[in-house]
N, C-alpha and C positions, 0 to 999 in steps of 0.2 A: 173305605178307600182300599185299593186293590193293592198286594202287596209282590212288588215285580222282582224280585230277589230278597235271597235269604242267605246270610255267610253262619257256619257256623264250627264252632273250635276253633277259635282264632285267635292269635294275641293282639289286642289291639291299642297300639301303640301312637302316644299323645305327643305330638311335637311340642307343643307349650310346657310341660313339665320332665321329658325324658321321660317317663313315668307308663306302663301296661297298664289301662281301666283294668275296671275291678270285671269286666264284662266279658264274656266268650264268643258272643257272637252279636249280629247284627241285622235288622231287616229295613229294604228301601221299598218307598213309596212308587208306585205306579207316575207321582210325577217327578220322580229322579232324587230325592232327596232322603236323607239319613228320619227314618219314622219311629223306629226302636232300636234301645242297645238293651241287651240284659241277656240270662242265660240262653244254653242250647235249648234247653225246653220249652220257656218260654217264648223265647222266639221263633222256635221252631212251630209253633203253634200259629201263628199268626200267616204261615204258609198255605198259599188256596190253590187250586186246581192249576193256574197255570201260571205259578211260581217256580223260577228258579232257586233250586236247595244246593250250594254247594258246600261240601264236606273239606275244611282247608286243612285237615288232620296238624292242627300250630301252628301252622303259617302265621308272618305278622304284616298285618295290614296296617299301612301308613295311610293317613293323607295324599290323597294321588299327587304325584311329583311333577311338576312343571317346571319347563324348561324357561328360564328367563330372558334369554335372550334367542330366534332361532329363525333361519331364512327358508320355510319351508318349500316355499313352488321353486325358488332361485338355484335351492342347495341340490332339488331333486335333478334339476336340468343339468347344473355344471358335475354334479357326482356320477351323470351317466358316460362322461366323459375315463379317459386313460389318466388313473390314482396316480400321482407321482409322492403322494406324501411318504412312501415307504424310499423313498433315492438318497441317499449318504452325500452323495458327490457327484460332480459331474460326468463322469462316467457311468454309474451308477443313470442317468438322466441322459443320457445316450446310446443306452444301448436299450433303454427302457420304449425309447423315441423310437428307433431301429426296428425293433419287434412291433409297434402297430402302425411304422408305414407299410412295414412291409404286407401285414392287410388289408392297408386301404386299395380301393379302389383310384384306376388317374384319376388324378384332379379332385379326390375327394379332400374334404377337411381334417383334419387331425384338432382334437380338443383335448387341452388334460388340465387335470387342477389338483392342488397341492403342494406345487414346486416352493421348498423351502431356501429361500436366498441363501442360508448357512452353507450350502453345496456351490457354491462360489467360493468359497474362503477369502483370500485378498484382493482376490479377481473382480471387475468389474462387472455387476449385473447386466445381461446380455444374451442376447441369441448367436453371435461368433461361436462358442464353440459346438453349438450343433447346425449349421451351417451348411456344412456338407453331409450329413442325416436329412436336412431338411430341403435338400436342393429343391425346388420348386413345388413344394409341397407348401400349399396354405395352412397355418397351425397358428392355435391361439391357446398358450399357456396360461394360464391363472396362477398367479403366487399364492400362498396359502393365506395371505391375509385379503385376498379377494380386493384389494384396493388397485391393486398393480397385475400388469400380466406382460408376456412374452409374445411379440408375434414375429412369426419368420416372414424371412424379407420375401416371399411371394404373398402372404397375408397382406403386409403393406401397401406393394404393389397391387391387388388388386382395390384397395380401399382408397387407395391416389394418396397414400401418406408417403410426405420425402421431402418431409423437415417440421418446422418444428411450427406448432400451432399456439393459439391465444384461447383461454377458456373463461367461461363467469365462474368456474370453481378457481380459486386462486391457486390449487396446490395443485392441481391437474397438469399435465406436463407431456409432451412428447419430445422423451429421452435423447439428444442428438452427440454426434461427436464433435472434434473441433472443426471440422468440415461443413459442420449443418446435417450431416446425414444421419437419420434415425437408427440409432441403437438393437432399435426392439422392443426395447422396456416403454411400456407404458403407463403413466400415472395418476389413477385417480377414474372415476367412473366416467369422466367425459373422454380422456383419452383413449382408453378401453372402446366407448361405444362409436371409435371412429372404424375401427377393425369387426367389433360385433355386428353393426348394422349392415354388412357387405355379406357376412357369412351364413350360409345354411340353417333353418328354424326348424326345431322338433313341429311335428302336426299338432294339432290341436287333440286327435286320440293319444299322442304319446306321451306331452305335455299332463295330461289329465291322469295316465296310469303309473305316469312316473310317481308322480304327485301322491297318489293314493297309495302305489308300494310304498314310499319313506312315509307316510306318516304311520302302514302297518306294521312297521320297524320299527318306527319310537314307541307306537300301541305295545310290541311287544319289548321293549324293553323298560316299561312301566310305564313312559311320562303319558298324563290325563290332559295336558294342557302343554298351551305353549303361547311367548310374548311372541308373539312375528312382525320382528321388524324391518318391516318394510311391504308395499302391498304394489311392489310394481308388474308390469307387463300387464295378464289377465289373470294374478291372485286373486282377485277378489269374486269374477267370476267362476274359476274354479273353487273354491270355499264353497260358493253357494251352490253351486252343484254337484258336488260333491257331500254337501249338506242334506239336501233335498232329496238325495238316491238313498238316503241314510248311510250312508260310506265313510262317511268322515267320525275317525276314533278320536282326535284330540280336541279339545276346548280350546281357540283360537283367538286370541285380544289382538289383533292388526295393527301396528301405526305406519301410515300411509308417509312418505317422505314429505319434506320441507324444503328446499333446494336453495342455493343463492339464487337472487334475480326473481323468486317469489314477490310477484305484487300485491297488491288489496285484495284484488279478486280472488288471487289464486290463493289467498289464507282464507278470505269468506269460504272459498268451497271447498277446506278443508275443515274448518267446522261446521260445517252444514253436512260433509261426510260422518261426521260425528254418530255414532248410534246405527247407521247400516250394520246389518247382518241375518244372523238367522238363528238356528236353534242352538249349535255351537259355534260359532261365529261371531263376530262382531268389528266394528272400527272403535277403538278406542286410545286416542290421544295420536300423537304426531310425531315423528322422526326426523330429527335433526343431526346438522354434523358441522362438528367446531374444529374439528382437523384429518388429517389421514391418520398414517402410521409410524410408529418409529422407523423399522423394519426398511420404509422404502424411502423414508427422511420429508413427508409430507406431515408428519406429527406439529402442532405446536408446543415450542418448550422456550423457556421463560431465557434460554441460553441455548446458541446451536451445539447441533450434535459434532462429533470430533470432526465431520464431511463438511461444514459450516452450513449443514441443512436445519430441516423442521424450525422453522424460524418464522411462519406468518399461520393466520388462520386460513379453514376453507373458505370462509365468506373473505371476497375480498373489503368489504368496510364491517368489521365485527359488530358497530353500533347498529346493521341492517340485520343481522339476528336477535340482536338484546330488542329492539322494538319489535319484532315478531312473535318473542317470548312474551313479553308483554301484552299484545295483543290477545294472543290464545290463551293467556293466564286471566284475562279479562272475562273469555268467553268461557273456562273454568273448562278446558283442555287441558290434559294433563299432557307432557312435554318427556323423550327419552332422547339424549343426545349425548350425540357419540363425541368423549373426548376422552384421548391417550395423555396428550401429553400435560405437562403443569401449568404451563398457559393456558391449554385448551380448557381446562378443568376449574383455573380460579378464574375463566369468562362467564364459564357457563352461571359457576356460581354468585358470583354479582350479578348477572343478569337477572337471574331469581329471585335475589334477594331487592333489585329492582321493583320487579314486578308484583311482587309481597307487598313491599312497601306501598303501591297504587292501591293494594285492597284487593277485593276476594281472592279470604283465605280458604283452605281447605285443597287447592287443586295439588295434587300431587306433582312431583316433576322429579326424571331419574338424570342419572348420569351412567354412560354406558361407555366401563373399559379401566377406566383409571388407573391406569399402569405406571404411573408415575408421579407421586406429588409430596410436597413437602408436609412437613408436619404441620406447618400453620392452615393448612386446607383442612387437615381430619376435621376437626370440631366441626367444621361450618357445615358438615353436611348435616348432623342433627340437630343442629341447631335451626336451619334453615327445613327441616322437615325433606329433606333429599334424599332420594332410596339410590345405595350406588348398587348397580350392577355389574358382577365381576364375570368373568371366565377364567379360572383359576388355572383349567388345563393348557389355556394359553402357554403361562408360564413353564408350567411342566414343561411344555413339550417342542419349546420354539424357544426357548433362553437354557443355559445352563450355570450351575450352581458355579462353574470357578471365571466364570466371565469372558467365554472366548468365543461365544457365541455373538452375532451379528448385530442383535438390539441391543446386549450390553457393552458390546465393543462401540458403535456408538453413543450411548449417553454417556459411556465415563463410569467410575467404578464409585461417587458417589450418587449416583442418578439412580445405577443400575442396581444398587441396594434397597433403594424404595420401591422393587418390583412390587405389584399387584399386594398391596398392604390391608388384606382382608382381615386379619388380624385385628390390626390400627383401628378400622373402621367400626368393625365392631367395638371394640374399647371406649370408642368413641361417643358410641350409643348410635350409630349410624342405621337401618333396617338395611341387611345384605343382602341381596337376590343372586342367586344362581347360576347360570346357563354357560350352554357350550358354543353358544353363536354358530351352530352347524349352517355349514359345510366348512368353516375353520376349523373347526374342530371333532370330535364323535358326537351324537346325540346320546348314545346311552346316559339316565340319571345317574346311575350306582359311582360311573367311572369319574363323573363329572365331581362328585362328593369326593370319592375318594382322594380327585387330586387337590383338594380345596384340604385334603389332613397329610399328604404327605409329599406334595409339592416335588414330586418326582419325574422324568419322562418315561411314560406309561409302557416304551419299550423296553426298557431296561431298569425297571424297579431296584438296583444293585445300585447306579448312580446315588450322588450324593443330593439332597433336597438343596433346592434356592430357595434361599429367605425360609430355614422352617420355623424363625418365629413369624411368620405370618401366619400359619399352619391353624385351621379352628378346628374343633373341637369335632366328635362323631353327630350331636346333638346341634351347633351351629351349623354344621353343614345340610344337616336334614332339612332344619329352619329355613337352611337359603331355597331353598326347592317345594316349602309348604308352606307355613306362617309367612313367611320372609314375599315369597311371591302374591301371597293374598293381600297383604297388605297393598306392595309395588300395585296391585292392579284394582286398590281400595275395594276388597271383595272379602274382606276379612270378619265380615258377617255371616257369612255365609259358605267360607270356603280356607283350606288349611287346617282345619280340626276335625275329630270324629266326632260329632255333635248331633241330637237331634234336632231337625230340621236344617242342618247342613246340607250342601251338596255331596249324592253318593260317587266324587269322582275318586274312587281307592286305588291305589297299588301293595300288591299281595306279596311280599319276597319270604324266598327258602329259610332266611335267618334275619336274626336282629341286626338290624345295619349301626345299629348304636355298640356293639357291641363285637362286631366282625373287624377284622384288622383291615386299617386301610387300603393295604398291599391285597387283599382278598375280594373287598368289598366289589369289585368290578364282577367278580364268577359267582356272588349269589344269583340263585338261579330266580327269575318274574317268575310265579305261578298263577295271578289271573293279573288282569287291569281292568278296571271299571268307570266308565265314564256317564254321568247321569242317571245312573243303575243298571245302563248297557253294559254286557260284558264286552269290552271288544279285543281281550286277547286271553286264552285259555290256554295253561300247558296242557300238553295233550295226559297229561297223570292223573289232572284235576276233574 
């Protein structure tokens, strides 16, 4: 068997024990997987004519790092748009707005995303006060939790919105005042798609090269993989072709949406979608959502929030999701569903615990978000064999540690203390996964970890930490991004360890991430990433 790289001097570092093998280097097989570990010498032996040799002079090679939760085609579209995640305040968001009408061309569109509610303060969320910035300019803002967005009242007008609509999502909303007249704000991806389907589409070349720069960004910022949830518009045709050019650097698990108003058929042909893909690519399991956001008050919580919002599910008869659960727990679909709030979160998990009880075992099933939940939930997730999925940078960087921020100003100040209880869960025995849910958030892994140990906003590391007893450890946090996701994607045979005959997807960093202060771990520098023994990102040193 041909041997298609060779790494050699390297520390190579074992997620499962904290622990550098006794080993320096490593060679993979011609069909992508881990074939020897033992010295430079030896392994360097086993190098043939058109073997890659590289020389890491220390470097320490993890387990390539996956991202656990991530909107890849989605994030690349709306990130080509005007960043407003860097805006403090309204003004700050006005003059931001200001500088790229004054760009556009008439009558073009204005797109931006990242808009953080916090930049309202006690102000009602809303397009008034950029009104006159936006005079007849179409613009479609995106809030930074991608559930809610901003549209100027020429946006409206031209989508025939002007008043208030009825949706099969329950929590879906078009914002109005006491008049009936729309706000701006809209809520939830049906509201949203009454203003997107009116406005301007990238081509199908830009679509595709957008697509390929963000995932050579996350290639070089180490991650080998990624959960992608969600597989709408033409992700899956981009995947594959971008597959097939060989272009595509990350290792992709899909789950295609579940929607309320899903009938027979439309669950038949999502596990019948089942198992599509390609070489890195695949469809596996199904994405669901048990409620929206705190943030925009479509959350479900077991009490409203101080607004008297987040108070129902997305589906509006929640028993139409527990028998869907069931259904693809039958068909031995594994299931990731988005729930924030503590209702959201103890439905999902009796549903589960439902469809256990019907019989076959072994299907995995996640929970994506969990920002909020009582103690009597922790257990149930190991107990019921539940992988929760966190994004820790959330917290970081959208709440702040003395509560004056937006999401803990509504739940209340004993709510807003059970922020993102990674900690808890772990304790708990819970399997933690990961991710930055990009475009909410960065895709870089290193930053992703770091805020998962020091629970800080990544702008201003000086800030005090929220919740730092939820704070895990240098070695859990690696977990959530290697072990932690191979497990999440039952691939834990084969992937999360440096093993032979493991998958060679590796990431190579400047220094021991077990070992680098959290507050740093963001500027070690990637020096390769390897994905099925491709390299697909090189420092140019290396």
């Amino acid at each position: 068997m041909r041997t298609e790289l060779v790494l050699l001097s390297a520390r190579l570092l074992d997620p499962g024990t904290g622990a550098f093998l006794p080993h320096t280097a490593l060679a993979v097989s011609e069909e992508g997987r881990i074939a020897a570990l033992g010295d430079d010498a030896g392994i360097r032996a086993l190098a043939g004519p058109g073997t890659t040799v590289v020389d890491l002079k220390g470097a320490v090679v993890t387990p390539g790092l996956v991202d656990g939760h991530i909107h890849p085609v989605s994030g690349a579209e709306l990130s080509a748009g005007l960043d407003l995640s860097g805006c403090a305040d309204v003004d700050d968001v006005r003059k931001a707005l200001a500088r790229e009408v004054r760009r556009l061309r008439r009558g073009e569109w204005l797109f931006a995303w990242g808009l953080d509610p916090n930049v309202f303060g006690d102000r009602p969320v809303g397009t008034a006060p950029f009104d006159s910035v936006l005079d007849r300019v179409p613009a479609f803002l995106l809030l930074f939790d991608a559930h809610s967005a901003l549209a100027s009242r020429r946006a409206l007008e031209l989508a025939g919105v002007d008043g208030p609509r009825t949706f099969a999502q329950a929590s879906a909303e078009v914002v109005c005042d006491a008049d009936g007249r729309p706000t701006g704000l809209l809520l939830e991806d049906a509201a949203c798609e009454l203003v997107e389907r009116v406005a301007p589409k990238p081509t199908p070349e830009e679509r595709r090269e957008g697509l390929a720069a963000a995932l050579r960004g996350m290639a070089a910022a180490g991650l080998t993989g990624g959960h992608a949830m969600d597989a709408n518009g033409e992700s899956l045709a981009l995947y594959e072709e971008l597959d097939a050019a060989g272009e595509l650097p990350l290792r992709l698990r899909v789950a295609p949406w579940c929607q309320p108003g899903t009938d027979e058929d439309g669950v038949r042909a999502l596990i019948e979608q089942q198992g599509r893909g390609g070489a890195l690519w695949g469809v596996a399991g199904v994405k669901l959502f048990m409620d929206g956001t705190i943030d925009n008050g479509t959350a479900w919580l077991e009490r409203p929030d101080c607004h008297g919002e987040s108070t129902h599910a997305f589906w509006p008869d929640p028993a139409a999701y527990t028998h869907i659960i069931g259904e693809l727990h039958r068909a031995g679909v594994p299931t990731a569903t988005h729930a924030i709030g503590d209702a959201a979160v103890r439905h999902v998990l009796d549903s589960v615990e439902k469809a256990q009880a019907a019989g076959a075992a072994g299907v995995r099933h996640r929970v994506e978000h969990i920002e909020t939940v009582p103690d009597d939930t922790l257990r149930r997730f190991a107990e019921l064999g539940v992988v929760a999925s966190m994004q820790p940078t959330h917290c970081c960087d959208f709440t702040r540690a003395d509560h004056t921020d937006n999401w803990s100003r509504r739940l209340g100040e004993e709510r807003a203390s059970r922020a993102w209880r990674c900690r808890d869960l772990v304790d708990s025995g819970a399997t933690v996964v990961l991710g930055s849910d990009w475009p909410i958030a960065p895709f870089p892994p290193l930053g992703v970890m770091a805020g998962a140990r020091h629970r800080r906003p990544s702008r201003d590391l000086a800030q005090a930490p929220h919740g730092p007893e939820q704070a895990l450890t240098a070695l859990e946090a690696l977990r959530g991004m290697t072990t932690g996701a191979a497990y999440a994607a039952g691939e834990e045979g084969e992937a999360g360890r440096l093993a032979v005959g493991y998958r060679a997807d590796l990431t190579v960093l400047g220094a021991d991430p077990l070992t680098t202060a959290p507050t740093e771990l963001p500027d070690v520098p990637v020096r390769l990433t390897v994905v099925g023994g491709r390299v697909t990102f090189r420092a140019s040193d290396v």
